[in-house]
VODRENTI-545214 format. One record per residue (C-alpha): residue number from 0; residue in three letters; x, y, z. Coordinates in pm, 1 decimal. Layout:
+------+------+----------+----------+----------+
: resi : resn :        u :        v :        w :
+------+------+----------+----------+----------+
:  NUM :  Ala :        X :        Y :        Z :
...
+------+------+----------+----------+----------+
% end
This chain:
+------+------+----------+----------+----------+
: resi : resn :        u :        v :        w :
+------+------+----------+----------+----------+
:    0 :  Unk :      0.0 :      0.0 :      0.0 :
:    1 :  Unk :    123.3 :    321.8 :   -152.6 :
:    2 :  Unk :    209.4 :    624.8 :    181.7 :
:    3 :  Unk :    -70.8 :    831.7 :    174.2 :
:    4 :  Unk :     46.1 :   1184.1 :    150.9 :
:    5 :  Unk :   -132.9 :   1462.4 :    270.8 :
:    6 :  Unk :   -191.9 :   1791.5 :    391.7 :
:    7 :  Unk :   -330.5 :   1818.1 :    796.1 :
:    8 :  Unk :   -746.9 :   1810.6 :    753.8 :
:    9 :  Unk :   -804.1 :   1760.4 :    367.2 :
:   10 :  Unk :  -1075.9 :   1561.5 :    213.7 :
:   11 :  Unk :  -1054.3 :   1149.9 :    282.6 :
:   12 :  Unk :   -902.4 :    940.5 :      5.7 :
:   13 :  Unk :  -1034.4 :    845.3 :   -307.6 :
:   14 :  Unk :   -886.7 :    466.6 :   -499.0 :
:   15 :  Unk :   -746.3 :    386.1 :   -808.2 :
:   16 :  Unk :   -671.2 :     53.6 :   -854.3 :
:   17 :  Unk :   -604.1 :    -46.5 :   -490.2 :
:   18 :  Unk :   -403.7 :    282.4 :   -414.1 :
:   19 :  Unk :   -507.4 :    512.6 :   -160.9 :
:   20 :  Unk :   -472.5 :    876.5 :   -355.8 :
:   21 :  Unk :   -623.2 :   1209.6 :   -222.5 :
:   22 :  Unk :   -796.4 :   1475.3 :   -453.7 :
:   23 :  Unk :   -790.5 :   1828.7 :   -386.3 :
:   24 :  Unk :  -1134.5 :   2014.0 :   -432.4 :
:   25 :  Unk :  -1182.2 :   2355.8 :   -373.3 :
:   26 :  Unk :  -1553.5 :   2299.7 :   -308.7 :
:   27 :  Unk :  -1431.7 :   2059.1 :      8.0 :
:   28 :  Unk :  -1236.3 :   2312.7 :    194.9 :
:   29 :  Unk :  -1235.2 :   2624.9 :    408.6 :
:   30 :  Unk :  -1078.5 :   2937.9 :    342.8 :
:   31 :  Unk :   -833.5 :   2861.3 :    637.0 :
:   32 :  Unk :   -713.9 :   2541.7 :    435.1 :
:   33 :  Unk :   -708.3 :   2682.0 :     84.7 :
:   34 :  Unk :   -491.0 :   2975.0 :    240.8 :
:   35 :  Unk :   -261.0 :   2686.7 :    395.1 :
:   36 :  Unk :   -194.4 :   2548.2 :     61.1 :
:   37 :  Unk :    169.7 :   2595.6 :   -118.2 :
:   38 :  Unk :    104.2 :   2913.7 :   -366.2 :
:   39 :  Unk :    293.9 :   2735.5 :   -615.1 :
:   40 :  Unk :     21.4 :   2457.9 :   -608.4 :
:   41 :  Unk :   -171.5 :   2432.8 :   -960.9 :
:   42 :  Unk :   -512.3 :   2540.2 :   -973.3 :
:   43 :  Unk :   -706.6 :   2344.7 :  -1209.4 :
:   44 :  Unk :   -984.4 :   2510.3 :  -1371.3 :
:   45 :  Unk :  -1174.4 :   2228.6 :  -1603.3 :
:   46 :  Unk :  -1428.9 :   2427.9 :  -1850.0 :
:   47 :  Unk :  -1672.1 :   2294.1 :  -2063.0 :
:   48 :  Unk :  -2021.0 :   2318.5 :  -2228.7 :
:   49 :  Unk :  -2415.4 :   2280.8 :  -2267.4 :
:   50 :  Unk :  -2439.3 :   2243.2 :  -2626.0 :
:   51 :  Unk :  -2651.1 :   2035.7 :  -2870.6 :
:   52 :  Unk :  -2460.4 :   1718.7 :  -3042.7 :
:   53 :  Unk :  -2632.7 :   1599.7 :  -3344.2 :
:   54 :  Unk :  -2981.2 :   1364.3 :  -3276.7 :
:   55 :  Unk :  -2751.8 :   1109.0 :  -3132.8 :
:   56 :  Unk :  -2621.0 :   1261.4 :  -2852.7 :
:   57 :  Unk :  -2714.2 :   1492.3 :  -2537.8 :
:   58 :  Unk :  -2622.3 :   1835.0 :  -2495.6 :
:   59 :  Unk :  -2426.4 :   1773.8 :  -2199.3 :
:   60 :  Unk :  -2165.7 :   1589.7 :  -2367.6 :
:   61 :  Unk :  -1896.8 :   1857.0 :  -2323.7 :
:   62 :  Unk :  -1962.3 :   1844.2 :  -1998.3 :
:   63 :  Unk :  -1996.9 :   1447.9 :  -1957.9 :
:   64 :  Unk :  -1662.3 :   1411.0 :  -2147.2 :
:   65 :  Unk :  -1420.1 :   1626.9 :  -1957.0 :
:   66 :  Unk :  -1585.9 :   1515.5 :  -1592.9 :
:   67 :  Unk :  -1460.1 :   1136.4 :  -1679.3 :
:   68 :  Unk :  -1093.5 :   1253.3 :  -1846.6 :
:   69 :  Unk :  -1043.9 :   1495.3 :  -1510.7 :
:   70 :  Unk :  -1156.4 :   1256.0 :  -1295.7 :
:   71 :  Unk :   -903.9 :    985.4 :  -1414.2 :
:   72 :  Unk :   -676.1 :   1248.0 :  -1437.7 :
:   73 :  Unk :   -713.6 :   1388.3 :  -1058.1 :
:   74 :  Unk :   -666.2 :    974.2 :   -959.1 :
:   75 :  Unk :   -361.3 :   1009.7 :  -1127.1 :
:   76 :  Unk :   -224.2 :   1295.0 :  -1018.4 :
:   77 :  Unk :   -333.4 :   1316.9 :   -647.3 :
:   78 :  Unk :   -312.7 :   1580.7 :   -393.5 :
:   79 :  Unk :    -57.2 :   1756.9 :   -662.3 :
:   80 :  Unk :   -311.6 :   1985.5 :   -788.9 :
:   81 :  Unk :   -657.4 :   2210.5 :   -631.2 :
:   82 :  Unk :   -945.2 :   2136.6 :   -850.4 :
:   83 :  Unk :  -1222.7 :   2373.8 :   -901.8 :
:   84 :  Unk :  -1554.8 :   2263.8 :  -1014.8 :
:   85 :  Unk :  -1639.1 :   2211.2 :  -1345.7 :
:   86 :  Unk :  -1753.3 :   2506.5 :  -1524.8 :
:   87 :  Unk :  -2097.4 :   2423.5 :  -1758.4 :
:   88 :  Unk :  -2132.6 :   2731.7 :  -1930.0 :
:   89 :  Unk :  -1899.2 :   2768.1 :  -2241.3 :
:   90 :  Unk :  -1923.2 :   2990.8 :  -2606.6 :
:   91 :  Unk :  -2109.7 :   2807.1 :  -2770.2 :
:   92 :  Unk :  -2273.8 :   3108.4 :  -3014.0 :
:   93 :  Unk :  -2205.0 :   2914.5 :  -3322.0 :
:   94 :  Unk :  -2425.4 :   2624.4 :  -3182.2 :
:   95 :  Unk :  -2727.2 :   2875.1 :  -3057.7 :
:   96 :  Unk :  -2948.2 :   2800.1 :  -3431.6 :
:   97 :  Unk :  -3011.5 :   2443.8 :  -3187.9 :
:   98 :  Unk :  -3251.3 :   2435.0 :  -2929.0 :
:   99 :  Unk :  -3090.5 :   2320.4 :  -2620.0 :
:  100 :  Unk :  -2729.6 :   2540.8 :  -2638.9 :
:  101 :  Unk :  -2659.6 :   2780.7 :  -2378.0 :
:  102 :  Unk :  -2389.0 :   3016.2 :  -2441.4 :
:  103 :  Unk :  -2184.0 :   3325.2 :  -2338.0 :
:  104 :  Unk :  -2141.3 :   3570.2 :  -2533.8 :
:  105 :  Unk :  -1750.8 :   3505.3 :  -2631.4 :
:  106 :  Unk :  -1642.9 :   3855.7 :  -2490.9 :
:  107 :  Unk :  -1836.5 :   3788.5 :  -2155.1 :
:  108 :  Unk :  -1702.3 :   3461.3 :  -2132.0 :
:  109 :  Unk :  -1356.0 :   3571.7 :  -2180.4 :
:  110 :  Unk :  -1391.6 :   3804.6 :  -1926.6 :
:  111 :  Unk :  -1526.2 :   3526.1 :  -1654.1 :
:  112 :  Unk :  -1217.1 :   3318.8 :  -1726.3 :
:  113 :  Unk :   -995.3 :   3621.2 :  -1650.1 :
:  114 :  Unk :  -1210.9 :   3701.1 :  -1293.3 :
:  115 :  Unk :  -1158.0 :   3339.6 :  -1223.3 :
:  116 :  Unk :   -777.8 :   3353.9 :  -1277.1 :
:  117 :  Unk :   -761.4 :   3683.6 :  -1115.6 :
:  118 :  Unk :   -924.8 :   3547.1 :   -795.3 :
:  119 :  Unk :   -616.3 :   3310.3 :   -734.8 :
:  120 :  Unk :   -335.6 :   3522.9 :   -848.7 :
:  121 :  Unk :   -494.8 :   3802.7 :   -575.4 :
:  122 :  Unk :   -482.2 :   3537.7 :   -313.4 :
:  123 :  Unk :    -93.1 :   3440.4 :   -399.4 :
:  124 :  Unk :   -106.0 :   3122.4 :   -623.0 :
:  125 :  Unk :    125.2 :   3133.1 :   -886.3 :
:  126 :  Unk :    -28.5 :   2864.9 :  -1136.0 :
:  127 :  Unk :   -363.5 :   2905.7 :  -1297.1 :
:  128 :  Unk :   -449.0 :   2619.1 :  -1564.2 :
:  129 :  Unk :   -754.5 :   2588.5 :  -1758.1 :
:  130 :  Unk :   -823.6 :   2246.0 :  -1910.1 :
:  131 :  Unk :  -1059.1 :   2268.4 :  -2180.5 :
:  132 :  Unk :  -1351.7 :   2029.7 :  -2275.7 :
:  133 :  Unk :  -1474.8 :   2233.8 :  -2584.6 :
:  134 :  Unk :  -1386.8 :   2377.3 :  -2910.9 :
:  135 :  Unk :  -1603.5 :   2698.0 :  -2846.8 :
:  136 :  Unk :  -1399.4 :   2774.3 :  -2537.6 :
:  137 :  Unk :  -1045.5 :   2773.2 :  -2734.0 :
:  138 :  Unk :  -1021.1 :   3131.9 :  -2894.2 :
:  139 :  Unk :  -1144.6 :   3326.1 :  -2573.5 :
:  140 :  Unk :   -960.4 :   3076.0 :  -2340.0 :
:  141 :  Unk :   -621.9 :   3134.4 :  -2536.0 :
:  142 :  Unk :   -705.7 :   3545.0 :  -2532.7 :
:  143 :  Unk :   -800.4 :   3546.2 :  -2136.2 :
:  144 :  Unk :   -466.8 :   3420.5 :  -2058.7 :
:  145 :  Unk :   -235.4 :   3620.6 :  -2333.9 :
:  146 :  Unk :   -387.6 :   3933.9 :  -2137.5 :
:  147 :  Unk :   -336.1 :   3815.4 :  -1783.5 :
:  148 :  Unk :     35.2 :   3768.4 :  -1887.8 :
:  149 :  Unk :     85.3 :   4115.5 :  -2025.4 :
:  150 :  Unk :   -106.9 :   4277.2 :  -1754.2 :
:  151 :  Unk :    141.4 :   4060.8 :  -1487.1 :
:  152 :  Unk :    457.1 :   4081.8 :  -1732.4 :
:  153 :  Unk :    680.3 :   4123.3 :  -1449.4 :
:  154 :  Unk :    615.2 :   3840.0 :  -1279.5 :
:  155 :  Unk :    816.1 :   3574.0 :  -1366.3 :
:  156 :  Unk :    714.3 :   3358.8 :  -1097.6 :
:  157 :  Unk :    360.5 :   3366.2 :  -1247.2 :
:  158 :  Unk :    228.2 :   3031.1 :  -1484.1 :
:  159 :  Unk :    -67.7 :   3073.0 :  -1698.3 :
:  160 :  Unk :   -190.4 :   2792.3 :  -1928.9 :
:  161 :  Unk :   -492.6 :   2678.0 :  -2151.2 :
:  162 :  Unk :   -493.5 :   2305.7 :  -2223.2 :
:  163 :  Unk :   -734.2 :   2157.8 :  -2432.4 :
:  164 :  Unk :   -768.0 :   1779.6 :  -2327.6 :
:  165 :  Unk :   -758.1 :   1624.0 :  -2705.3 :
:  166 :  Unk :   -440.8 :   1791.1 :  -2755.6 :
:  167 :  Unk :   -292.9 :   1589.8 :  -2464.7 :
:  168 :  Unk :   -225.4 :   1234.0 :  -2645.5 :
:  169 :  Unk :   -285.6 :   1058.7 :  -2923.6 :
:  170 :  Unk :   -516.8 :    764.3 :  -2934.7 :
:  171 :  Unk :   -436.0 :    642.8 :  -3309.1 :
:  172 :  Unk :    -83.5 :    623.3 :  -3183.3 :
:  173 :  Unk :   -169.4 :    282.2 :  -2957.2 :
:  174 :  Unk :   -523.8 :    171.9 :  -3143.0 :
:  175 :  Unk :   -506.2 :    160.4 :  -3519.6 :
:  176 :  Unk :   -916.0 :    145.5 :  -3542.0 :
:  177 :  Unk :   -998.2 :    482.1 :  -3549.2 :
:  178 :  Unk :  -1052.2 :    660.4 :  -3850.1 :
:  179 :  Unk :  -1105.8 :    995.4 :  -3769.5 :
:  180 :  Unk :   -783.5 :   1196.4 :  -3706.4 :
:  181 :  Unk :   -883.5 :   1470.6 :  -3482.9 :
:  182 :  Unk :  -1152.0 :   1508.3 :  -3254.9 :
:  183 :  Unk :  -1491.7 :   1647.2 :  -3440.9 :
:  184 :  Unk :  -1839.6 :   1705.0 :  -3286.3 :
:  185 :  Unk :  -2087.3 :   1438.0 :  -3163.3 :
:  186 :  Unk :  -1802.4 :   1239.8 :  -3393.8 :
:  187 :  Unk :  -1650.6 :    895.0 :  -3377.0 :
:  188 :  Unk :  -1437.9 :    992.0 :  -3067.5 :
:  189 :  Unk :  -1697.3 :   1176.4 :  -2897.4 :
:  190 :  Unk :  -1991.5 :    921.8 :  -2956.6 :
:  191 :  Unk :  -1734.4 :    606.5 :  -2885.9 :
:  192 :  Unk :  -1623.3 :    794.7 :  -2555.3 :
:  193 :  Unk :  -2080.5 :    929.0 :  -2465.5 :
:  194 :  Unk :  -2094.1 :    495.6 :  -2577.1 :
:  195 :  Unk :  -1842.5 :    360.4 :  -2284.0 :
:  196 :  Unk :  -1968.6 :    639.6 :  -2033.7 :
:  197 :  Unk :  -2346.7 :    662.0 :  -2066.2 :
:  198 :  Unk :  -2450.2 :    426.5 :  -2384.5 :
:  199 :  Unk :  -2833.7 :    489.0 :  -2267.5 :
:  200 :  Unk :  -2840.5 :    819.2 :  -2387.1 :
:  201 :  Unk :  -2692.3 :    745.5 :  -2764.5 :
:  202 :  Unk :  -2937.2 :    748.0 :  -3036.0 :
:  203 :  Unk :  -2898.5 :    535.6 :  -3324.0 :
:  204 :  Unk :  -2562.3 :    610.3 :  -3519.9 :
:  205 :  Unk :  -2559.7 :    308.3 :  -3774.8 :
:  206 :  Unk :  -2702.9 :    500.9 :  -4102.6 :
:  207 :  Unk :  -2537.1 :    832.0 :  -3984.9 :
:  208 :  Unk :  -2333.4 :    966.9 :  -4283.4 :
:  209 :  Unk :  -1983.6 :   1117.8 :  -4247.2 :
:  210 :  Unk :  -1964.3 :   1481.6 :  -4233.0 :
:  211 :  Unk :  -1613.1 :   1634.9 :  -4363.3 :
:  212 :  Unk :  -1449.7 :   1842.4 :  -4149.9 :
:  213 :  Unk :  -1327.9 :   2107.5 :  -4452.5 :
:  214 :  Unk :  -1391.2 :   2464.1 :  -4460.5 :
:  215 :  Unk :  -1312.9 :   2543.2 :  -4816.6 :
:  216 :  Unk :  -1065.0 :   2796.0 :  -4806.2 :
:  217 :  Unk :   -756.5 :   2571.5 :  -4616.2 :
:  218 :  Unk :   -559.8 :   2710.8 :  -4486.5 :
:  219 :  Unk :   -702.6 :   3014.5 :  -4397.4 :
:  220 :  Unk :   -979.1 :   3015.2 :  -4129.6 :
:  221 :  Unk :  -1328.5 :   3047.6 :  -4245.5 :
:  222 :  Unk :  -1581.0 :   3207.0 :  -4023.4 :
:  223 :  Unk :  -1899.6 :   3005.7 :  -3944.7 :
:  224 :  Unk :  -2200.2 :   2870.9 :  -3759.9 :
:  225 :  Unk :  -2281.2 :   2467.2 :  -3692.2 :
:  226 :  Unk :  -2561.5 :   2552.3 :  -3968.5 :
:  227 :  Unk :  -2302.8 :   2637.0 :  -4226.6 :
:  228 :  Unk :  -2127.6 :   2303.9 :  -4178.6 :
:  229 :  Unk :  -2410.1 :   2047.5 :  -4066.5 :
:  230 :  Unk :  -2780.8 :   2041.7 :  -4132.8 :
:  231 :  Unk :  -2829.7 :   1781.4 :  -3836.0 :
:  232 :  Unk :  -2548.3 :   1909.6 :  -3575.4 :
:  233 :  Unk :  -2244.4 :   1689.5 :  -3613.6 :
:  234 :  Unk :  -1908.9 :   1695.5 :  -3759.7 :
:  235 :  Unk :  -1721.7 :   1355.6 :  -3849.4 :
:  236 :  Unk :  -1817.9 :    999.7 :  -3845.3 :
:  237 :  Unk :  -2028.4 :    878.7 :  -3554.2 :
:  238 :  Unk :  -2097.7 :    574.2 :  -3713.6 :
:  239 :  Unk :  -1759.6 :    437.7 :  -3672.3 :
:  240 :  Unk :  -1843.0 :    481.7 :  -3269.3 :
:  241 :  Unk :  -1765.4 :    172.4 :  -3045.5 :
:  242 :  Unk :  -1759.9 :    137.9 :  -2676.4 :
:  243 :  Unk :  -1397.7 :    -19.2 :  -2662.0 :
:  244 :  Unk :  -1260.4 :    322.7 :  -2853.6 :
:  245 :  Unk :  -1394.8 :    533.4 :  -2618.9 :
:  246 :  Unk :  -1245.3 :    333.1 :  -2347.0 :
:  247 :  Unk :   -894.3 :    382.3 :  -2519.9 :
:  248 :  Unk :   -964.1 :    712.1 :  -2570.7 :
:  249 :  Unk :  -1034.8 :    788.7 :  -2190.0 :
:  250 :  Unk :   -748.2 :    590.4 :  -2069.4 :
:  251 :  Unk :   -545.3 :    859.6 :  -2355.3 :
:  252 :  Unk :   -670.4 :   1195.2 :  -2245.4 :
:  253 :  Unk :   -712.0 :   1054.7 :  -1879.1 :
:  254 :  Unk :   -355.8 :    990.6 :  -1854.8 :
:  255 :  Unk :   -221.5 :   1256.4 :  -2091.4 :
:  256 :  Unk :   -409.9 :   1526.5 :  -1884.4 :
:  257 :  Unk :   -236.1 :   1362.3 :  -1575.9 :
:  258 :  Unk :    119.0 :   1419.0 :  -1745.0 :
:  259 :  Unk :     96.6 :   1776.3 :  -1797.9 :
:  260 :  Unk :    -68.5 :   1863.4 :  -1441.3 :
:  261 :  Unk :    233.6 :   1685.5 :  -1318.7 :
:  262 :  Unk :    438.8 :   1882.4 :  -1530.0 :
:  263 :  Unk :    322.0 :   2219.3 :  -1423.8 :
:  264 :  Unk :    306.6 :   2088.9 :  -1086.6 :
:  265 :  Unk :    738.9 :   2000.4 :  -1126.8 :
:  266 :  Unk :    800.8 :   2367.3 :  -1244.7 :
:  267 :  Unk :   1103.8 :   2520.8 :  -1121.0 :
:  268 :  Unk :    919.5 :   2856.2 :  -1107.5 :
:  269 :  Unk :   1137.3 :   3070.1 :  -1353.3 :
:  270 :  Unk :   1265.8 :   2863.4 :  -1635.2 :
:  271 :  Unk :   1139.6 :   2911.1 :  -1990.1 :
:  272 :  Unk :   1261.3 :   2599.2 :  -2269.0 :
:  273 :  Unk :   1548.4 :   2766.8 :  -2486.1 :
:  274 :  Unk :   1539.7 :   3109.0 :  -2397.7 :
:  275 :  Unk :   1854.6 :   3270.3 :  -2468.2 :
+------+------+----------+----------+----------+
% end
């Protein structure tokens, strides 16, 4: 039996696999504890989405998704991080000709990522990460924290990161099934992954036909709406969905998420890769 490590008065362990691991929640302390915590600690701040997903699959399947990859990743990673609780709401404005999306407006939800970022860095912590569950949430996530950084520029000590949790592995790499080669919407990887987690709410994918990814004018970025792309809501190939991929494809993200919290988490605090 692996030590359990841990801070005086935090949450009870959790198990993975027969080892005893504790995950941090912000939503399970007091403010006396949180202040007790190491300022170099990461705070995690997962973000996701209420969004249709094609006839096939709910609209909380932003949300659904990212829950199970941060919850294998918080197993993994153990009392080396302070999670925050998931964040719903996302930008979804591109999805809003659906019934069912709920969305910020992009420039409002920029701005709540920031306040949320800005909370910790006025209460000392030096490492803010957003991990990212939607493809809505990429542009305004990426903005929020370029204008932290060049309203702290002198602070060197100071970590800001947006990860999006597809970008962190590569499932084709270990599983040579899947024929989709990024992640889509209410796709192969998304329905295979909704099909291992919570098959009961899948509709039927079988006579689904693919749905190309292109914009037309590669490589320059077209702007759009979900109604430009996709008469019925989704992008890819659900068909190709099984449960078994979406098990690889958790165990990928789950663990890949796991290896970059840990990362931030071994920062020295100053470095930056080949800086001269």
């Amino acid at each position: 039996m692996k030590i359990l490590r841990c801070y005086a008065g935090l949450p009870a362990a959790r198990f993975l696999a027969g080892w005893m691991r504790i995950i941090m929640q912000l939503m399970e302390l007091s403010w006396p504890k949180v202040k007790a915590l190491p300022k170099s600690i990461p705070i995690v701040i997962p973000i996701a989405a209420v969004e249709q997903h094609g006839h096939h699959l709910p609209v909380s399947t932003d949300t659904l998704l990212l829950g199970e990859v941060t919850r294998r990743a918080a197993q993994l990673v153990g009392d080396e991080v302070l999670w925050l609780p998931l964040q719903w709401l996302g930008n979804s404005h591109h999805h809003l000709d659906f019934p069912g999306t709920l969305s910020a407006d992009p420039r409002g939800y920029l701005n709540l990522l920031r306040d949320l970022a800005e909370n910790f860095i006025a209460q000392g912590f030096q490492r803010i990460v957003f991990v990212n569950g939607h493809g809505g949430n990429i542009t305004p996530g990426k903005q929020a924290v370029f204008e932290l950084r060049q309203k702290y520029r002198d602070r060197g000590d100071l970590l800001l990161l947006f990860a999006t949790y597809w970008e962190h592995g590569d499932p084709r790499a270990t599983h040579a099934e899947f024929v989709q080669t990024q992640m889509g919407h209410a796709c192969e990887w998304e329905t295979s992954m909704i099909l291992r987690l919570r098959p009961e709410l899948v509709g039927p994918i079988a006579d689904l036909p693919p749905v190309s990814f292109e914009y037309g004018f590669e490589p320059a970025y077209r702007g759009w709406t979900t109604k430009d792309r996709t008469e019925v809501g989704y992008i890819g190939q659900p068909a190709l969905a099984t449960p078994e991929k979406g098990e690889h494809l958790f165990q990928t993200f789950g663990t890949g998420v796991s290896e970059f919290l840990k990362k931030v988490a071994a920062w020295d605090g100053k470095s930056w890769p080949s800086r001269s």
